[in-house]
DSSP file (Angstrom, degrees, kcal/mol; ACC not computed):
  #  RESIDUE AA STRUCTURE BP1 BP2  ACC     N-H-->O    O-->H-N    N-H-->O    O-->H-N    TCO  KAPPA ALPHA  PHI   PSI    X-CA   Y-CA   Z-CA
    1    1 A X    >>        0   0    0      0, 0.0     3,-0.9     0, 0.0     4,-0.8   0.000 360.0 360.0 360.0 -42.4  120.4   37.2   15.2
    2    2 A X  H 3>  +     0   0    0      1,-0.2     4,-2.3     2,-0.1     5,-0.3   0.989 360.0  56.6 -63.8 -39.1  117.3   39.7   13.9
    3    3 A X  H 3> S+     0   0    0      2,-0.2     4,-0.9     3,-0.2    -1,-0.2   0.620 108.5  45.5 -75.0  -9.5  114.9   36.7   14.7
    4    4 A X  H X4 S+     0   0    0     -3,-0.9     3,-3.7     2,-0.2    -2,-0.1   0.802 116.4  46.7 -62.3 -98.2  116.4   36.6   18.7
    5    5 A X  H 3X S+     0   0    0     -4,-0.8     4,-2.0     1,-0.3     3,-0.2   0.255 112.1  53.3  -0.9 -61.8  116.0   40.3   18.8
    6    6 A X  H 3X S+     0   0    0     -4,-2.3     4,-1.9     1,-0.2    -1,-0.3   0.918 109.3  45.7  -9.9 -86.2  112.8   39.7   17.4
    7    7 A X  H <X S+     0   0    0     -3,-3.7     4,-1.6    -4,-0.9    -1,-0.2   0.738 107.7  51.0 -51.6 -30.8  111.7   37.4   19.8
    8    8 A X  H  > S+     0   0    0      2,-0.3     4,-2.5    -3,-0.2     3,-0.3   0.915 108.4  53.6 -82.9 -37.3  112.6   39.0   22.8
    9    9 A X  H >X S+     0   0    0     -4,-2.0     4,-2.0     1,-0.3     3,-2.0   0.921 115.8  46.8 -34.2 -84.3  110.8   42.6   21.6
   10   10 A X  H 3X S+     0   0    0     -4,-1.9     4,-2.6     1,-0.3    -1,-0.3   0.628 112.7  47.1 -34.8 -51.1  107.8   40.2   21.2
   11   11 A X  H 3X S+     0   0    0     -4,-1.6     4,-2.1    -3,-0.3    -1,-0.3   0.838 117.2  42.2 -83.7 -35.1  108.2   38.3   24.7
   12   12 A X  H << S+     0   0    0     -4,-2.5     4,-0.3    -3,-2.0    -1,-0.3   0.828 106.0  56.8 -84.9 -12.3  108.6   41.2   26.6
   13   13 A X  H >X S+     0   0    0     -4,-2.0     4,-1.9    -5,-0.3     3,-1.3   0.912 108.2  55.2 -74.9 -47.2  106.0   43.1   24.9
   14   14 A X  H 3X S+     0   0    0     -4,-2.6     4,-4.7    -5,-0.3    -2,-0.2   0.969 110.4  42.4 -49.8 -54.0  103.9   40.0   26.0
   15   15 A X  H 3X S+     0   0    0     -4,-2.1     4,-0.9     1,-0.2    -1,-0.3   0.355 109.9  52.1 -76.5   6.9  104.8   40.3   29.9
   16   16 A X  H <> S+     0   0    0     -3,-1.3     4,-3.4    -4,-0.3     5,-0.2   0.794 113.9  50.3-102.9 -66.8  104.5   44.0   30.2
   17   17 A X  H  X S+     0   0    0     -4,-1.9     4,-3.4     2,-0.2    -2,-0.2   0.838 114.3  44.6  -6.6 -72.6  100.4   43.4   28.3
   18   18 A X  H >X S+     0   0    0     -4,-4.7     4,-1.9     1,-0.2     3,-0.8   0.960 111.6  52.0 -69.1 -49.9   99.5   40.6   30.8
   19   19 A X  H 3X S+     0   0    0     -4,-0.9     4,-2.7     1,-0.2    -1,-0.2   0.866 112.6  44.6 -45.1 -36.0  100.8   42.7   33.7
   20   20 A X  H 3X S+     0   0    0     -4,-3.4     4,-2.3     2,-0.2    -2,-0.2   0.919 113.2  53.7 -36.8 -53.4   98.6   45.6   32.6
   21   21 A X  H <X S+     0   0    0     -4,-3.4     4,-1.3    -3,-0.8    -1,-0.2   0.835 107.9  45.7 -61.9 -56.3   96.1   43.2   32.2
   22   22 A X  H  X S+     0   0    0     -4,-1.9     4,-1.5     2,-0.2     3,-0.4   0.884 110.9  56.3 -64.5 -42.9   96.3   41.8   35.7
   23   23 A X  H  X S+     0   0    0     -4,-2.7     4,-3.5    -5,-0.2    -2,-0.2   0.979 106.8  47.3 -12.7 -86.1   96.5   45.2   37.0
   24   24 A X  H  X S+     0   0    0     -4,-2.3     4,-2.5     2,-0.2    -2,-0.2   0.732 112.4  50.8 -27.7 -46.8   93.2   46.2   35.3
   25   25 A X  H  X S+     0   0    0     -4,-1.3     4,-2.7    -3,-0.4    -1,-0.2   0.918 114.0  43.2 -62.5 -53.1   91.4   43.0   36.6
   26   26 A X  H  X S+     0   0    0     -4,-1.5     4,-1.6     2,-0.2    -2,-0.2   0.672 105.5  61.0 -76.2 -31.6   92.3   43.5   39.7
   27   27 A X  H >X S+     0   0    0     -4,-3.5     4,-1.1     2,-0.2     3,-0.5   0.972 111.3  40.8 -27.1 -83.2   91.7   47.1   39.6
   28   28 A X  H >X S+     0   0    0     -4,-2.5     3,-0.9    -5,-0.2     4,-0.7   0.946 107.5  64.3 -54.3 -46.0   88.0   46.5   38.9
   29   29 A X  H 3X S+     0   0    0     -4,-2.7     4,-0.5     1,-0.2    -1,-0.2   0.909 116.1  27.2 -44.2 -53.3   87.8   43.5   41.5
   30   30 A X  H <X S+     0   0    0     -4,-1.6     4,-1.7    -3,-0.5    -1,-0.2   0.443  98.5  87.6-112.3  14.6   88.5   45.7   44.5
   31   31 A X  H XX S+     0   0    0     -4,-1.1     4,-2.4    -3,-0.9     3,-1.4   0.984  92.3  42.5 -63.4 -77.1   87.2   48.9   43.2
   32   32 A X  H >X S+     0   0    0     -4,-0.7     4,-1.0     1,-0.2     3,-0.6   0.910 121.2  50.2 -24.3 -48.9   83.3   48.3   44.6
   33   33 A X  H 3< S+     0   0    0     -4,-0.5    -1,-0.2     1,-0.3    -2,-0.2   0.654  99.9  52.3-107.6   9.3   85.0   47.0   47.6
   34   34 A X  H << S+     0   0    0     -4,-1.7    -1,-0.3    -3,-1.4    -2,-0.2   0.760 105.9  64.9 -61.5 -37.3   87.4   49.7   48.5
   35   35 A X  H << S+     0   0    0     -4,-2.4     2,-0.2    -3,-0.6    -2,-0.2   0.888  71.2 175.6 -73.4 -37.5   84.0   52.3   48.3
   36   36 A X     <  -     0   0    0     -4,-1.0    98,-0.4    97,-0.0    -1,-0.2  -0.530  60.8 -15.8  80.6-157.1   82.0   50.9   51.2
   37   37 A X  S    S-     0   0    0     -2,-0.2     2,-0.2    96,-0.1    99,-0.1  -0.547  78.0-131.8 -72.1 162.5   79.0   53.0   51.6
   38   38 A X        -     0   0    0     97,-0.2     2,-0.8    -2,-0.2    98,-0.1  -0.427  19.6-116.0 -57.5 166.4   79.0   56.6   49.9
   39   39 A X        -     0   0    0     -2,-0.2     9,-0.1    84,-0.1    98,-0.1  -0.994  44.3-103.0 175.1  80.7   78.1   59.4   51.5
   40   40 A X        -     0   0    0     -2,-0.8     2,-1.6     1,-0.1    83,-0.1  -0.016  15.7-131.0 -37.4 123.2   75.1   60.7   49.9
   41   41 A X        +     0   0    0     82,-0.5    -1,-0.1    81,-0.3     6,-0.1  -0.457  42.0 159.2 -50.9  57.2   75.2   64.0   47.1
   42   42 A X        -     0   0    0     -2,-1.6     2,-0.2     1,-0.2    -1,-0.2   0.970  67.0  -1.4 -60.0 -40.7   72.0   65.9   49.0
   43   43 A X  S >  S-     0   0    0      1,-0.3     3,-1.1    44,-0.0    -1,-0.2  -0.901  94.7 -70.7-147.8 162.4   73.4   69.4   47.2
   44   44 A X  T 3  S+     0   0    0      1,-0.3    -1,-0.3    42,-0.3    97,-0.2   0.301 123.6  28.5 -28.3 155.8   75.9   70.9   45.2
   45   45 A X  T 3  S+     0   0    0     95,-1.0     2,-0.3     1,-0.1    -1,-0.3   0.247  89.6 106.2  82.6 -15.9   78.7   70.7   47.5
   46   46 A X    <   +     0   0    0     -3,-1.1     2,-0.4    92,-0.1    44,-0.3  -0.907  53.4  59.2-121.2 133.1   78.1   67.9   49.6
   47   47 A X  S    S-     0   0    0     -2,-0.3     2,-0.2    -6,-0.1    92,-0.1  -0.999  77.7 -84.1 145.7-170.6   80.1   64.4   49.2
   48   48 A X        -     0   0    0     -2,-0.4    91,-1.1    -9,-0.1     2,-0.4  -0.787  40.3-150.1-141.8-172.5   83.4   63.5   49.4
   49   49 A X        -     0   0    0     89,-0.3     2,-0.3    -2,-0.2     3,-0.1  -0.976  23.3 -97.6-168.9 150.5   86.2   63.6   46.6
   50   50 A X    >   -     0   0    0     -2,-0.4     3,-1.4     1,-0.2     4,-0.1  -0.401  43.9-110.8 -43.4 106.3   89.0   62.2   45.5
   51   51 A X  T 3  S+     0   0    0     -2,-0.3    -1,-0.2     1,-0.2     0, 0.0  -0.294  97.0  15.6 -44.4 150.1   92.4   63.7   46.5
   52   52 A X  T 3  S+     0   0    0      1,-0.1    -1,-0.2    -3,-0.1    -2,-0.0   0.635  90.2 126.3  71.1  26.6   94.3   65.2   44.0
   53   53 A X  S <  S-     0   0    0     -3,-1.4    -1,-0.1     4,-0.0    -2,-0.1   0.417  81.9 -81.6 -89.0  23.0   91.6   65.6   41.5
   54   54 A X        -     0   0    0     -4,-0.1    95,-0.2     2,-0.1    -3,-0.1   0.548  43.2-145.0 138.5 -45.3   91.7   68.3   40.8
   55   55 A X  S    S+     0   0    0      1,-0.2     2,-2.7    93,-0.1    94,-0.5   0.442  84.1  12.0  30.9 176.8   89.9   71.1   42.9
   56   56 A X  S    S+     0   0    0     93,-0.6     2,-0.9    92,-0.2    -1,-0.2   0.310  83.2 136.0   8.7  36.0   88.5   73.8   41.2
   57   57 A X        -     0   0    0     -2,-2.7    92,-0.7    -4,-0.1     2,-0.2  -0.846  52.3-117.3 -97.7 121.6   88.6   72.6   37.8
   58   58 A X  E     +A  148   0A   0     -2,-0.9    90,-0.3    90,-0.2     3,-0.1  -0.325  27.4 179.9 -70.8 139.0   85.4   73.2   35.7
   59   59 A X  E     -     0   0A   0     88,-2.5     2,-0.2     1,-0.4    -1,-0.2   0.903  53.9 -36.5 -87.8 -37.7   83.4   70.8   34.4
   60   60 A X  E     -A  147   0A   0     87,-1.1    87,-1.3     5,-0.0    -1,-0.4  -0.804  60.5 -97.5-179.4 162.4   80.3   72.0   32.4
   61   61 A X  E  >  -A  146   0A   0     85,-0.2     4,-1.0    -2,-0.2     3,-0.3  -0.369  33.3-118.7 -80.4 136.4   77.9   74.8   32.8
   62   62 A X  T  4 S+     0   0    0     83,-0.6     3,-0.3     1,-0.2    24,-0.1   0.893 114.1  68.3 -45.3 -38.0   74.6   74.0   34.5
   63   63 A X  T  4 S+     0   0    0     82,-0.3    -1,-0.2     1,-0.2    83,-0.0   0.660 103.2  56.1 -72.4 -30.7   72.4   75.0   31.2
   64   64 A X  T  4 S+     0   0    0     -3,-0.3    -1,-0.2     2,-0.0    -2,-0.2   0.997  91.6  72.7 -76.4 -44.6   74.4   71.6   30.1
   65   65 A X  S  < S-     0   0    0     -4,-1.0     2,-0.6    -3,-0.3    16,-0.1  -0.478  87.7-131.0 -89.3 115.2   73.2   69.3   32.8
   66   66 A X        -     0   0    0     -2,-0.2     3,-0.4     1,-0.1    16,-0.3  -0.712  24.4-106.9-100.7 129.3   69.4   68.4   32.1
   67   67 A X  S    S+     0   0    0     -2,-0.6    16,-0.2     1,-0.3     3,-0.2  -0.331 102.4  13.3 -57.6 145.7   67.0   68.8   35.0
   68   68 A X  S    S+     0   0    0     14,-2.4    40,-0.4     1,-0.4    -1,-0.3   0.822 130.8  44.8  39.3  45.5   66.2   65.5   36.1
   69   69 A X  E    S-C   82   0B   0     13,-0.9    13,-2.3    -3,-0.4    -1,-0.4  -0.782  70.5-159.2-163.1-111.6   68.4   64.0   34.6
   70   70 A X  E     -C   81   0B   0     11,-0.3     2,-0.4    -2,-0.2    11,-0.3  -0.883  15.3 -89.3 176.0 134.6   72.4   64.3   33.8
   71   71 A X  E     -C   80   0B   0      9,-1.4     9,-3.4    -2,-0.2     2,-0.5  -0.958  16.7-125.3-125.1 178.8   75.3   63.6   32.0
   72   72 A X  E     -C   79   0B   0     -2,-0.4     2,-0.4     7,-0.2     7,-0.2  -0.679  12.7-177.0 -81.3 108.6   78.3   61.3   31.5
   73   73 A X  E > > +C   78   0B   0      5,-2.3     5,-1.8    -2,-0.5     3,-1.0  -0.743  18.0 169.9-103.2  77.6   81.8   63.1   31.6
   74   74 A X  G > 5S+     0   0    0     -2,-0.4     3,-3.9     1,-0.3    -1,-0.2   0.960  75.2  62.5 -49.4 -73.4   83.7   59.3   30.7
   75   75 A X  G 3 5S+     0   0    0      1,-0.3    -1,-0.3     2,-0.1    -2,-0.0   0.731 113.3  32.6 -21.4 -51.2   87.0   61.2   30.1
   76   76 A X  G < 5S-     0   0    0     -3,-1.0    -1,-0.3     2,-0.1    -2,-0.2   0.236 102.6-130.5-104.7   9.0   86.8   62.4   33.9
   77   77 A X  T < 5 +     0   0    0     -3,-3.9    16,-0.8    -4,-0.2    17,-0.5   0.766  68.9 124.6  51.4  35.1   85.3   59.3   35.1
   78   78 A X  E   < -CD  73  92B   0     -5,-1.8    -5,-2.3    14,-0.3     2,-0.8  -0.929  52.3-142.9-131.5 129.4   82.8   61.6   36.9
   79   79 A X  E     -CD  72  91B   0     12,-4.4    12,-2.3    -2,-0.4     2,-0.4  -0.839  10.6-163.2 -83.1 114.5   78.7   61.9   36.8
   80   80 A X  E     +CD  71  90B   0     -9,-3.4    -9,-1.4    -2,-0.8     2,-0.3  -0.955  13.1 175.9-103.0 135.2   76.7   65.3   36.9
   81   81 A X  E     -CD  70  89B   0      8,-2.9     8,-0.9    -2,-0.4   -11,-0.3  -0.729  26.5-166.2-118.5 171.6   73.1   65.3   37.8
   82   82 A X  E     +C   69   0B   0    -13,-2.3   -14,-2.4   -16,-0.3   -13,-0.9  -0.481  14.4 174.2-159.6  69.9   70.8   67.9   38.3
   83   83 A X  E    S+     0   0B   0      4,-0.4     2,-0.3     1,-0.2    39,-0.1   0.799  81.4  12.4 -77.9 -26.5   67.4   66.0   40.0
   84   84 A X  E >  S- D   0  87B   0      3,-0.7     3,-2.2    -3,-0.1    -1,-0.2  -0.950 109.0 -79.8-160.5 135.2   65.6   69.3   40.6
   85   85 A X  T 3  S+     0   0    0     -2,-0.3     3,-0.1     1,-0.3    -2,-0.1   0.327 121.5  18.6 -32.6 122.4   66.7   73.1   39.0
   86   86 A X  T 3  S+     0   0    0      1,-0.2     2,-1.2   -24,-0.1    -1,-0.3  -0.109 102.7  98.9 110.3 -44.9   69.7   74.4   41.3
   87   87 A X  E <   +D   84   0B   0     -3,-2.2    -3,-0.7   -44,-0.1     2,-0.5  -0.452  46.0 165.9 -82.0  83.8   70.5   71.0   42.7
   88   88 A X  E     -     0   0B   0     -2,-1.2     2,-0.3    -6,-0.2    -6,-0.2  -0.914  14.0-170.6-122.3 138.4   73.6   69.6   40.7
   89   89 A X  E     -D   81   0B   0     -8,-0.9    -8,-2.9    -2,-0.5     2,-0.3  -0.811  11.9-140.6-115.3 159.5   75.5   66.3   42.3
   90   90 A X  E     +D   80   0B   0     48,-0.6     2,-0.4    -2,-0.3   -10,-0.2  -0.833  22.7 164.2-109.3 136.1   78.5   64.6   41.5
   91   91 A X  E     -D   79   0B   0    -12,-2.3   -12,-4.4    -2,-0.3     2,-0.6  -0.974  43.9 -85.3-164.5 158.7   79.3   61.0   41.5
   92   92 A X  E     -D   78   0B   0     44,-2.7   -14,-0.3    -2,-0.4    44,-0.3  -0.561  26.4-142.1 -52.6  89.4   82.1   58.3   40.1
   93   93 A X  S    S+     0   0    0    -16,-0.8     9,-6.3    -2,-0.6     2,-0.3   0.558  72.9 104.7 -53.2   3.0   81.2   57.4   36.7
   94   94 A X  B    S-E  101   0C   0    -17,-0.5    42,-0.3     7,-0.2     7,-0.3  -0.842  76.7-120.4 -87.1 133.6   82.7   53.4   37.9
   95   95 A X        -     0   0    0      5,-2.2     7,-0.1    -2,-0.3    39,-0.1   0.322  11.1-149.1 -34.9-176.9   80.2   51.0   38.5
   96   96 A X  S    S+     0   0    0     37,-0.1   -64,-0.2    39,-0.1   -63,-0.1   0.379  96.0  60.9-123.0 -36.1   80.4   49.6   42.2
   97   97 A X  S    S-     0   0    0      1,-0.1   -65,-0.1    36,-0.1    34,-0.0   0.993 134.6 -13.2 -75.7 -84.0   78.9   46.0   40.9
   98   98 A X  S    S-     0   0    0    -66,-0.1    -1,-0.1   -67,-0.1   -69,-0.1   0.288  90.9-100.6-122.9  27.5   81.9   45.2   38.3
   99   99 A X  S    S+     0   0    0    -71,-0.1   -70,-0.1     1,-0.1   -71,-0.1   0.679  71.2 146.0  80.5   2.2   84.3   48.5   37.7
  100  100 A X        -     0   0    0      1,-0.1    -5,-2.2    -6,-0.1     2,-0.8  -0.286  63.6-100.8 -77.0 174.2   82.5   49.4   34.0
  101  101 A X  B     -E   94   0C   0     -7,-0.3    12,-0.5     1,-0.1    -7,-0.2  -0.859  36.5-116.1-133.4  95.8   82.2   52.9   33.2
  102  102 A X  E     -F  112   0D   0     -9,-6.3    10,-0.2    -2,-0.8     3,-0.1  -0.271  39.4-165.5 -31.2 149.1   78.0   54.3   34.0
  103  103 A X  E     +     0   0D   0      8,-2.2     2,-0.4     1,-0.3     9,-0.1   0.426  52.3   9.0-108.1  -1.8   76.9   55.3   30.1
  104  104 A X  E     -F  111   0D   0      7,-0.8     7,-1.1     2,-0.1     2,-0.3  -0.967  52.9-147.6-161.9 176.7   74.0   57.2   30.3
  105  105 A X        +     0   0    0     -2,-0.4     2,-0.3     5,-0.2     5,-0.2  -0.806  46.4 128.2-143.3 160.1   71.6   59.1   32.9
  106  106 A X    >   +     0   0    0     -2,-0.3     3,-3.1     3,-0.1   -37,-0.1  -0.562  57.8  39.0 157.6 158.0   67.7   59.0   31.7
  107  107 A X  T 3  S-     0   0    0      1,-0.3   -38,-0.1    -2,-0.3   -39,-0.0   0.877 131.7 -67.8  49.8  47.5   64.6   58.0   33.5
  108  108 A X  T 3  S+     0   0    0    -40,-0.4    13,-1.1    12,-0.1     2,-0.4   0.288 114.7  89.9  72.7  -3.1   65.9   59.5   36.6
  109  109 A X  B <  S-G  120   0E   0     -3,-3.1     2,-0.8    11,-0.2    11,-0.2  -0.992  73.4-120.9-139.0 145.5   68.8   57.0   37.0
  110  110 A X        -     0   0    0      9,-3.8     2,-0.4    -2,-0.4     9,-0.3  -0.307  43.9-146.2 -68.8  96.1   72.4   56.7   36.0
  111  111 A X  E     -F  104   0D   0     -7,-1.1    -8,-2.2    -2,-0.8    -7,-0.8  -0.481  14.8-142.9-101.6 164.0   72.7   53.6   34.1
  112  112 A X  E  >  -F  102   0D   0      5,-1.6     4,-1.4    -2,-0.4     5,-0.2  -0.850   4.2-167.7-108.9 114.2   75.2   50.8   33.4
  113  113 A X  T  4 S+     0   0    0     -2,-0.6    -1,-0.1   -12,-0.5   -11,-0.1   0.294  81.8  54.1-117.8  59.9   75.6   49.1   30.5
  114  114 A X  T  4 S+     0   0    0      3,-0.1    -1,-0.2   -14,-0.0   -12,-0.0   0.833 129.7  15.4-104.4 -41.8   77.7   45.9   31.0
  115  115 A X  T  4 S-     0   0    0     -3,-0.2    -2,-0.1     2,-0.1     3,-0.1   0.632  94.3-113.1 -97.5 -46.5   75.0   44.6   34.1
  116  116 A X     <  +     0   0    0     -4,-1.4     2,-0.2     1,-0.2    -3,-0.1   0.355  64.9 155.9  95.4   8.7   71.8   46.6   33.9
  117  117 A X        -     0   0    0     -5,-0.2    -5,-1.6    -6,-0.1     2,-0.4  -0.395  22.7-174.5 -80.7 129.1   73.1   48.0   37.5
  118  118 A X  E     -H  128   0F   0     10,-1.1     9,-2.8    -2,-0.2    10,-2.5  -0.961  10.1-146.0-119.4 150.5   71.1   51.8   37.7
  119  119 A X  E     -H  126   0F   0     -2,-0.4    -9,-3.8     7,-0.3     7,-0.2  -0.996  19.4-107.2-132.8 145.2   71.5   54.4   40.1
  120  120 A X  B     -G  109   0E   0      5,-0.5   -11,-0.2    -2,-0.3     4,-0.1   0.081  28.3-151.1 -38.1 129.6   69.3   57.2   41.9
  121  121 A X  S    S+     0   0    0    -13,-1.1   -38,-0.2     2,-0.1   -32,-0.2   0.734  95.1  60.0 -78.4 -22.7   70.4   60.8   40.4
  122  122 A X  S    S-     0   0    0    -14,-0.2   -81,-0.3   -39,-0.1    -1,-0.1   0.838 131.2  -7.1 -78.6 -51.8   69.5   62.3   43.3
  123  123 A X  S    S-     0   0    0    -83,-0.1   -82,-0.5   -34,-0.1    -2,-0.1   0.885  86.0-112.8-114.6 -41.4   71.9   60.3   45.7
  124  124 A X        +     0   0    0      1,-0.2    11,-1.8   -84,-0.1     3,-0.1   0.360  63.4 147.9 108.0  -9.1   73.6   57.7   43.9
  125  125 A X        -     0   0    0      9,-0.2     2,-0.5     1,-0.1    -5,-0.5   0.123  57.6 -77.3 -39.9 165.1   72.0   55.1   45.6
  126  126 A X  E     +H  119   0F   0     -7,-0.2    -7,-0.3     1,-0.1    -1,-0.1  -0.654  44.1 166.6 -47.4 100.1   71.1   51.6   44.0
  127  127 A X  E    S+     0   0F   0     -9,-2.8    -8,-0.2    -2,-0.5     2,-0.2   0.714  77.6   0.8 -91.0 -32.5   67.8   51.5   41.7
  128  128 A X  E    S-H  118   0F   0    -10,-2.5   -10,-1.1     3,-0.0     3,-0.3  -0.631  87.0-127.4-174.1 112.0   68.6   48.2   40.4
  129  129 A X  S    S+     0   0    0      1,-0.2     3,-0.1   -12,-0.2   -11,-0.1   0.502  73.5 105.7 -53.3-165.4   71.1   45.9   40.9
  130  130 A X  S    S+     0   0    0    -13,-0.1     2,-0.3   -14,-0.0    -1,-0.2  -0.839  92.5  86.0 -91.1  19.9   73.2   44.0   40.8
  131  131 A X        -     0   0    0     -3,-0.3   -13,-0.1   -13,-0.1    -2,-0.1  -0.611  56.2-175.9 -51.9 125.8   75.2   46.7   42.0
  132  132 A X        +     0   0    0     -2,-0.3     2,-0.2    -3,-0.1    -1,-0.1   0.464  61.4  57.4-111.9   2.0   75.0   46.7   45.8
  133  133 A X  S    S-     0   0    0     -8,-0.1     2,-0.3   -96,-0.0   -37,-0.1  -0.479  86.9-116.4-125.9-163.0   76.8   49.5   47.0
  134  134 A X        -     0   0    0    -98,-0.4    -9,-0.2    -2,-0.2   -10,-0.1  -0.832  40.7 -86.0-139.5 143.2   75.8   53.2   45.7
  135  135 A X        -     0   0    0    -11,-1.8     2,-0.2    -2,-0.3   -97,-0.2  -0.216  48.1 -98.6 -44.8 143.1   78.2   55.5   43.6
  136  136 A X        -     0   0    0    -44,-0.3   -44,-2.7   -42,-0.3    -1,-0.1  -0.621  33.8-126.1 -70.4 143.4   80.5   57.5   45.3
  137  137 A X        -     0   0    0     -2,-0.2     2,-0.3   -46,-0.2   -46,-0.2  -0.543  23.6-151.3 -97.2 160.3   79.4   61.3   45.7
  138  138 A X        -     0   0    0    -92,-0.2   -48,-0.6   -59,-0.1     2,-0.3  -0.951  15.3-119.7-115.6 126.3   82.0   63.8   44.4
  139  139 A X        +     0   0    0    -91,-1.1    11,-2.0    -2,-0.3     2,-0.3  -0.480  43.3 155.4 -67.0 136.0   82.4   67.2   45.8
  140  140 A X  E     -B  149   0A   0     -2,-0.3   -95,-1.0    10,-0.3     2,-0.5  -0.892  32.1-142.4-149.6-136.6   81.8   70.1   43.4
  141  141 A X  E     -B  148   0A   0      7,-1.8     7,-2.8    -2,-0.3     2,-0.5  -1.000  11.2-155.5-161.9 128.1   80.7   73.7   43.9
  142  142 A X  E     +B  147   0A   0     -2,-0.5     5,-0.2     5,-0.2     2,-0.2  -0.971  28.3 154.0-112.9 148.3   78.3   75.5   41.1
  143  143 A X        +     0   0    0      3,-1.8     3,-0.4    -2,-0.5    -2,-0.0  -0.683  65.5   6.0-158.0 136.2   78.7   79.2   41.1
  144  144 A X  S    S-     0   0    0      1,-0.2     3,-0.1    -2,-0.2   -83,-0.0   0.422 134.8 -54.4  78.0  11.0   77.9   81.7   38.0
  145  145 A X  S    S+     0   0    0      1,-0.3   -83,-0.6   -85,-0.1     2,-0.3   0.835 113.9 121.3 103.7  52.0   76.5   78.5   36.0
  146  146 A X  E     -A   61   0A   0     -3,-0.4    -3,-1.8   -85,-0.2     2,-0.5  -0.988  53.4-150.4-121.3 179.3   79.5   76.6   36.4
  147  147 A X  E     +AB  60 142A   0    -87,-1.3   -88,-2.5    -2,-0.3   -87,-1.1  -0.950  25.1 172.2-118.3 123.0   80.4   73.4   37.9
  148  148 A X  E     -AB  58 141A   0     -7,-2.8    -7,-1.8    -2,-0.5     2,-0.3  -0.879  36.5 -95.1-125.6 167.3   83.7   72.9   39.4
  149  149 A X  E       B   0 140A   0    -92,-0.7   -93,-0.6   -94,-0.5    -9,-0.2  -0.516 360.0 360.0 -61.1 127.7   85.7   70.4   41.4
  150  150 A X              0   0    0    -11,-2.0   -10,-0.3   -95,-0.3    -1,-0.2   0.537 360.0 360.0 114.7 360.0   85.9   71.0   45.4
């Protein structure tokens, strides 16, 4: 009787995994092709956002965010960039190319490291594939040297 029991923990534990699992895949598969174009970051403020993320939550202070360049908030799935002093953008830290998670910003572009796919700091555009569509801009709003959501 413990070895049923057993078994069934074990068999359902399996079929809850692979749905997750097909979830996830499938996640990343239509993510790139849900985004379409973006709707280029020109300044602080400009961009689109996610419902319900959030609004007015801060993210980091400006003095964190290195001109011409950026960093990686992975927890919030979100990119800040800062291409010239004052000028801080937002974008979706998900690749467009295969759903991986951007890991670093340097040499002026937000890079990927499952593909090689980089993107422009400024906009979010494409620098180098094989990503073919451009991050999605995120609004946020700097005032008093912070960065918030909205």
């Amino acid at each position: 009787m413990m070895d049923e029991s057993r078994r069934a923990v074990l068999a359902a534990a399996a079929g809850v995994g692979a749905l997750c699992c097909a979830c996830s895949v499938a996640g990343c598969a239509t993510y790139g092709a849900s985004q379409g174009t973006a709707a280029p970051a020109g300044a602080a403020g400009q961009g689109q956002q996610k419902s319900g993320s959030g609004a007015g939550q801060t993210l980091a202070k400006t003095s964190d965010i290195p001109v011409g360049g950026g960093i990686v908030l992975a927890d919030r799935q979100i990119v800040l960039t800062q291409p010239t002093a004052g000028v801080v953008n937002a974008f979706t830290a998900i690749c467009t190319h295969a759903g991986c998670t951007v890991s670093s910003v340097s040499g002026g572009t937000i890079n990927c490291p499952c593909h090689g796919s980089r993107f422009h700091i400024a906009d979010g555009s494409v620098a180098n594939g094989p990503a073919q569509q451009p991050l999605a801009a995120i609004s946020v709003h700097v005032a008093g040297g912070n960065v918030t959501l909205g």
